[in-house]
Backbone and ligand atoms as CSV (ligand in chain L), in Angstrom:
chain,resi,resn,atom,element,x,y,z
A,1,UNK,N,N,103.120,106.825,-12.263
A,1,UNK,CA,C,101.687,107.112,-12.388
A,1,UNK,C,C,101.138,107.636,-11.050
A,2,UNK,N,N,100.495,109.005,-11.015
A,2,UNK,CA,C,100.314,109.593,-9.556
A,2,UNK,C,C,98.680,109.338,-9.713
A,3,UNK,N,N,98.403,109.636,-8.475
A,3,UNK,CA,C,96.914,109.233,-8.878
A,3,UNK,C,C,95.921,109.877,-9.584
A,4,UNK,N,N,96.769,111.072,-9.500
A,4,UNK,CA,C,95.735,112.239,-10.660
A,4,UNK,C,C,95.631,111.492,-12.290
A,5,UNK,N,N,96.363,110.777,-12.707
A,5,UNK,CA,C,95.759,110.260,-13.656
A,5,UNK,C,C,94.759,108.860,-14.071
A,6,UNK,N,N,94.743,109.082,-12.819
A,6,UNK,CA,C,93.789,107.413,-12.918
A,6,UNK,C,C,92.732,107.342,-12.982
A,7,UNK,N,N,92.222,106.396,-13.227
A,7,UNK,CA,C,90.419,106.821,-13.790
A,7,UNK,C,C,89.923,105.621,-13.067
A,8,UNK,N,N,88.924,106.349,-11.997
A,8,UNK,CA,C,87.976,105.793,-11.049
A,8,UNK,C,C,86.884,105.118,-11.621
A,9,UNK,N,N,86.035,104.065,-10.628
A,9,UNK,CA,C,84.676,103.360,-11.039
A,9,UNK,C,C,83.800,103.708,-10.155
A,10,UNK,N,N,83.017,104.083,-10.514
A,10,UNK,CA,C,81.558,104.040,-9.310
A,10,UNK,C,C,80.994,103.265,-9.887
A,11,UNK,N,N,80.687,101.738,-9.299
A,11,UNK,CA,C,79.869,100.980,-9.322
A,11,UNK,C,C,78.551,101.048,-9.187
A,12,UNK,N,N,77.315,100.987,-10.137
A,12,UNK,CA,C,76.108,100.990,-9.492
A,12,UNK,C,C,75.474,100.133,-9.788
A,13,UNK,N,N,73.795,99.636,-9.507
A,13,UNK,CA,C,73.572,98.017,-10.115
A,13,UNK,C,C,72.839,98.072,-11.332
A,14,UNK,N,N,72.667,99.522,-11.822
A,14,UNK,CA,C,72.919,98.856,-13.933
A,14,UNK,C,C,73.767,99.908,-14.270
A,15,UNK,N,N,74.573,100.465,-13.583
A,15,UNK,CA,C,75.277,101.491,-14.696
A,15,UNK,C,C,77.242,102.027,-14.144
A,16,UNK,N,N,77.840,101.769,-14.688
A,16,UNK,CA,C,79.185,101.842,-13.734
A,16,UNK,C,C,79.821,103.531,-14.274
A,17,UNK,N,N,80.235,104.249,-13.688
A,17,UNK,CA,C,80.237,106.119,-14.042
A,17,UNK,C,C,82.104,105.663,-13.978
A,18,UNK,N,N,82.734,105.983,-14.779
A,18,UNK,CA,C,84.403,106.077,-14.532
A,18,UNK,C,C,84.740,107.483,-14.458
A,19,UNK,N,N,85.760,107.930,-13.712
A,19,UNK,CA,C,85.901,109.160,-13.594
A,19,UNK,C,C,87.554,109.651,-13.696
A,20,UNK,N,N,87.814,110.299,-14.466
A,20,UNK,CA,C,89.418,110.599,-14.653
A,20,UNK,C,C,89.611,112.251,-14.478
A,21,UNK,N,N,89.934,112.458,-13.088
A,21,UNK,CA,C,90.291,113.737,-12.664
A,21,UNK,C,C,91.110,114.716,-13.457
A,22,UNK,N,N,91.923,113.892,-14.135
A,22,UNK,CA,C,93.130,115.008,-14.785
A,22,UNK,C,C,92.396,115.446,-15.925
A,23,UNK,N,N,91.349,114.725,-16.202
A,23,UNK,CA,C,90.529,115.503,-17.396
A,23,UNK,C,C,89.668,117.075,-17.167
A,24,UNK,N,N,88.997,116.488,-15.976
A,24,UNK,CA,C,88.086,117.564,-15.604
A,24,UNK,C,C,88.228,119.068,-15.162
A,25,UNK,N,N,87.301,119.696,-16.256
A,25,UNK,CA,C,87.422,121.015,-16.464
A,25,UNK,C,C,86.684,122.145,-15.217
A,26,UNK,N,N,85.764,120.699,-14.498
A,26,UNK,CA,C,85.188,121.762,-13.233
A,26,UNK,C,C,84.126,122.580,-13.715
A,27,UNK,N,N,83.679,122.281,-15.029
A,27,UNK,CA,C,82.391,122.716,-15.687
A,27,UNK,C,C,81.063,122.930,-15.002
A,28,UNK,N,N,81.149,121.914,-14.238
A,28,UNK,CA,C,80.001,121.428,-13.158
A,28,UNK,C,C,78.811,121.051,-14.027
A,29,UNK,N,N,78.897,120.578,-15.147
A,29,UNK,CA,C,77.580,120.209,-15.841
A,29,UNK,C,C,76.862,118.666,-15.235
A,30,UNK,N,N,77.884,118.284,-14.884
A,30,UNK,CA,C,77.354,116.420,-13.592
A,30,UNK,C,C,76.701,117.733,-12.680
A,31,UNK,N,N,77.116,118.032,-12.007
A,31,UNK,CA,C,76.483,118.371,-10.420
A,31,UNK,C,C,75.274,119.511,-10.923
A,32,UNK,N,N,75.244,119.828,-11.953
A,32,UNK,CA,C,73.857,121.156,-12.208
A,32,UNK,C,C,73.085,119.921,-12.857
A,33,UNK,N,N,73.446,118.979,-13.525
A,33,UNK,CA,C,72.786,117.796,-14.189
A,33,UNK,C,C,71.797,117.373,-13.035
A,34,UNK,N,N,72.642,116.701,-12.397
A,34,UNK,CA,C,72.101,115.397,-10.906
A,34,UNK,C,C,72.575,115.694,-9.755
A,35,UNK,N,N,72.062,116.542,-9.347
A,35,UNK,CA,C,73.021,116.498,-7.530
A,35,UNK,C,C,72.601,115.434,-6.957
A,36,UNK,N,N,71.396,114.538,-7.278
A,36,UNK,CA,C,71.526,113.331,-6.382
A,36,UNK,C,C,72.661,112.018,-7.337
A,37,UNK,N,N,73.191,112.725,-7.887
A,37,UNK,CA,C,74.488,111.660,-8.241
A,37,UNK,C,C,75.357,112.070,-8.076
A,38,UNK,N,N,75.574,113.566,-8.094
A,38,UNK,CA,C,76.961,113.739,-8.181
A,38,UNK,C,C,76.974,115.174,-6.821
A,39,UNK,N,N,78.080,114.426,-6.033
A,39,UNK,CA,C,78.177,115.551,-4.925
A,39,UNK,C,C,79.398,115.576,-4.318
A,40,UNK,N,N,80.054,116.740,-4.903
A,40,UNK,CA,C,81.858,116.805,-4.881
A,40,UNK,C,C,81.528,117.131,-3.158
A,41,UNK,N,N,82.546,116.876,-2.358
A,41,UNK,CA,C,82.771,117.014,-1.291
A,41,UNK,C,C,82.243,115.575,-0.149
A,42,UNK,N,N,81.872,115.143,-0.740
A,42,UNK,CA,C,81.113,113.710,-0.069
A,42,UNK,C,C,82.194,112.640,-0.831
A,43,UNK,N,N,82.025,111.799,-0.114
A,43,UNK,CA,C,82.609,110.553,-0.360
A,43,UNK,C,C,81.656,109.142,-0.532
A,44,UNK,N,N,81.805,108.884,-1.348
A,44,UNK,CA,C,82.155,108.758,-2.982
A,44,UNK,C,C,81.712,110.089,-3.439
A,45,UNK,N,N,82.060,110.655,-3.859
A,45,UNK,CA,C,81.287,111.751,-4.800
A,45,UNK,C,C,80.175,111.463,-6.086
A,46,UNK,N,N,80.595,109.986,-6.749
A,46,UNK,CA,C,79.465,109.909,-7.522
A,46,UNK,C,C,78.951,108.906,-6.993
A,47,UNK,N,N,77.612,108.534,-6.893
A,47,UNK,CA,C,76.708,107.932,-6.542
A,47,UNK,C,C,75.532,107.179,-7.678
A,48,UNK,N,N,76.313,106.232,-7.870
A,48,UNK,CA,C,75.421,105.603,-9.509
A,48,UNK,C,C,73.823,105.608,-9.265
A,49,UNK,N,N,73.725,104.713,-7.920
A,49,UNK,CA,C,72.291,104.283,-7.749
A,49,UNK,C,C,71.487,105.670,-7.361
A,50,UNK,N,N,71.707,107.162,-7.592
A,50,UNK,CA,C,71.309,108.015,-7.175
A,50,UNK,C,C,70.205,108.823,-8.033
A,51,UNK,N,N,70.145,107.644,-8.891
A,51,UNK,CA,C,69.179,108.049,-10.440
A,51,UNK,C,C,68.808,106.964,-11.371
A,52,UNK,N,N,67.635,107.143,-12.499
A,52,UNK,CA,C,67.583,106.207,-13.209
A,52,UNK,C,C,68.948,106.231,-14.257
A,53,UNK,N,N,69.245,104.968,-14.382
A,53,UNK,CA,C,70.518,104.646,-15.139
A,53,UNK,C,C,70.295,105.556,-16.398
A,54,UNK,N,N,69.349,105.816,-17.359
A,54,UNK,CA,C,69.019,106.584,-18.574
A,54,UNK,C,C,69.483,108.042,-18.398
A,55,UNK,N,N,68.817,108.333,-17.289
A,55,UNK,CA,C,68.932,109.781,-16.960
A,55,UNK,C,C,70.413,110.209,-16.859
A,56,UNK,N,N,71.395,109.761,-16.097
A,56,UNK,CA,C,72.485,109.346,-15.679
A,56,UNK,C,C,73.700,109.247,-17.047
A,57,UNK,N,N,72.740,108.625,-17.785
A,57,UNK,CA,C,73.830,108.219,-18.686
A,57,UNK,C,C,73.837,109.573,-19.882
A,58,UNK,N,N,72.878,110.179,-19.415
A,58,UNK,CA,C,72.607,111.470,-20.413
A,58,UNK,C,C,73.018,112.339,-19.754
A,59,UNK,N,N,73.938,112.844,-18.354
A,59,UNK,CA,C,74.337,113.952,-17.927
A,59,UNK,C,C,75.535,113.157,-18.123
A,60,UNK,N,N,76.168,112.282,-17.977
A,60,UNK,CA,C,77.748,112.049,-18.260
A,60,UNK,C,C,78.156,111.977,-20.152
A,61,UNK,N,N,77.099,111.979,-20.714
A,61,UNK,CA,C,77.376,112.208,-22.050
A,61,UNK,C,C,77.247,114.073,-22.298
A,62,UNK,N,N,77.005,114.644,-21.532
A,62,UNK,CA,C,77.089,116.124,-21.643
A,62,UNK,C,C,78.492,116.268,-21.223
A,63,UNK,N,N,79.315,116.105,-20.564
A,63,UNK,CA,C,80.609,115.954,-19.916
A,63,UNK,C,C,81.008,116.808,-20.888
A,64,UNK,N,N,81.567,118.107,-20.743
A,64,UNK,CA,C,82.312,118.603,-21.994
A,64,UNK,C,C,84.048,118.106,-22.097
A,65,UNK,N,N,84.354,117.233,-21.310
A,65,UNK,CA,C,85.759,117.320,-21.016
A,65,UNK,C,C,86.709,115.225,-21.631
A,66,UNK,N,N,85.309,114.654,-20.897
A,66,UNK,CA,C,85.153,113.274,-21.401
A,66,UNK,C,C,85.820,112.734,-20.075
A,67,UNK,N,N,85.724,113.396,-19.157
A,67,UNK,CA,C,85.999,112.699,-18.113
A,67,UNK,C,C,85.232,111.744,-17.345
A,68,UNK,N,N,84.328,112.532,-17.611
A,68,UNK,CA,C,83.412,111.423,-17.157
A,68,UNK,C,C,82.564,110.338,-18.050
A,69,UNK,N,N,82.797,109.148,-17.903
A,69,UNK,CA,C,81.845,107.810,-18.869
A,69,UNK,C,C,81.316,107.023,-18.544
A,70,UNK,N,N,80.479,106.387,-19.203
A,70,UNK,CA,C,79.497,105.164,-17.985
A,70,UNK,C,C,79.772,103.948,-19.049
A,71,UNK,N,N,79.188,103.147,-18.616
A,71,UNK,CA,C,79.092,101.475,-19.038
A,71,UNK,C,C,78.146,100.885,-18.638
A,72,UNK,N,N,77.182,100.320,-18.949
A,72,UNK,CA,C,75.578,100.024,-18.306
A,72,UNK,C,C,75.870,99.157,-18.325
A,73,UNK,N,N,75.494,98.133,-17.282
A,73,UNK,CA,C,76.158,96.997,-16.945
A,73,UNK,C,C,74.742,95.881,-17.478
A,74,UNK,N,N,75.134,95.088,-17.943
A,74,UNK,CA,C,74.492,94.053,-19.145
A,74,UNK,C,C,73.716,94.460,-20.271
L,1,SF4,S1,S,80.823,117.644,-16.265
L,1,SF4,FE1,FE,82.804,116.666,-16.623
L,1,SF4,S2,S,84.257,118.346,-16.750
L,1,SF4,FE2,FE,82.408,119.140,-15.790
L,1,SF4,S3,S,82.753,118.946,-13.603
L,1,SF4,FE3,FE,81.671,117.123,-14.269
L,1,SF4,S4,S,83.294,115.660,-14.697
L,1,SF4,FE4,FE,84.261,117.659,-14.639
C-alpha cells in the first residue's frame, strides 16, 4: 500500500473532510468552491475550520471524482 492510495482526514471542530488522492481528477471544483478551505500547495491543504461546516459540506458533495467526503462530527 503506497501512500497514493490512502485516504487522509482533516479534522475540523464539526466537520472531518477525508481525502483520497488516487481518486482525484484535479477538477478543481474544492478550490473554485472555497479557497478558504481548500489550498493545494499549503500544508494541510484542506482546512476544515476555514468555513461554515454546511457550506463545506456542499462543495465536497460537488466532488465529481468522490474523492473528497466529509463526516460532521456529532
Ligand atoms: S473537486 Fe474532487 S476531483 Fe476536483 S480537485 Fe477537488 S478533490 Fe480533486
Amino acid at each position: 500500500m503506497s501512500n497514493e492510495t490512502e485516504k487522509k482526514a482533516y479534522k475540523g471542530k464539526s466537520i472531518t473532510v477525508t481525502f483520497e488522492a488516487r481518486r482525484c481528477l484535479h477538477a478543481a471544483e474544492c478550490v473554485h468552491g472555497l479557497p478558504e478551505v481548500f489550498a493545494p500547495g499549503e500544508r494541510p491543504w484542506i482546512r476544515p475550520d476555514g468555513a461554515e461546516a454546511e457550506r463545506l459540506a456542499e462543495v465536497v458533495r460537488r466532488c465529481p471524482s468522490g474523492a473528497l467526503q466529509y463526516e460532521l462530527v456529532d
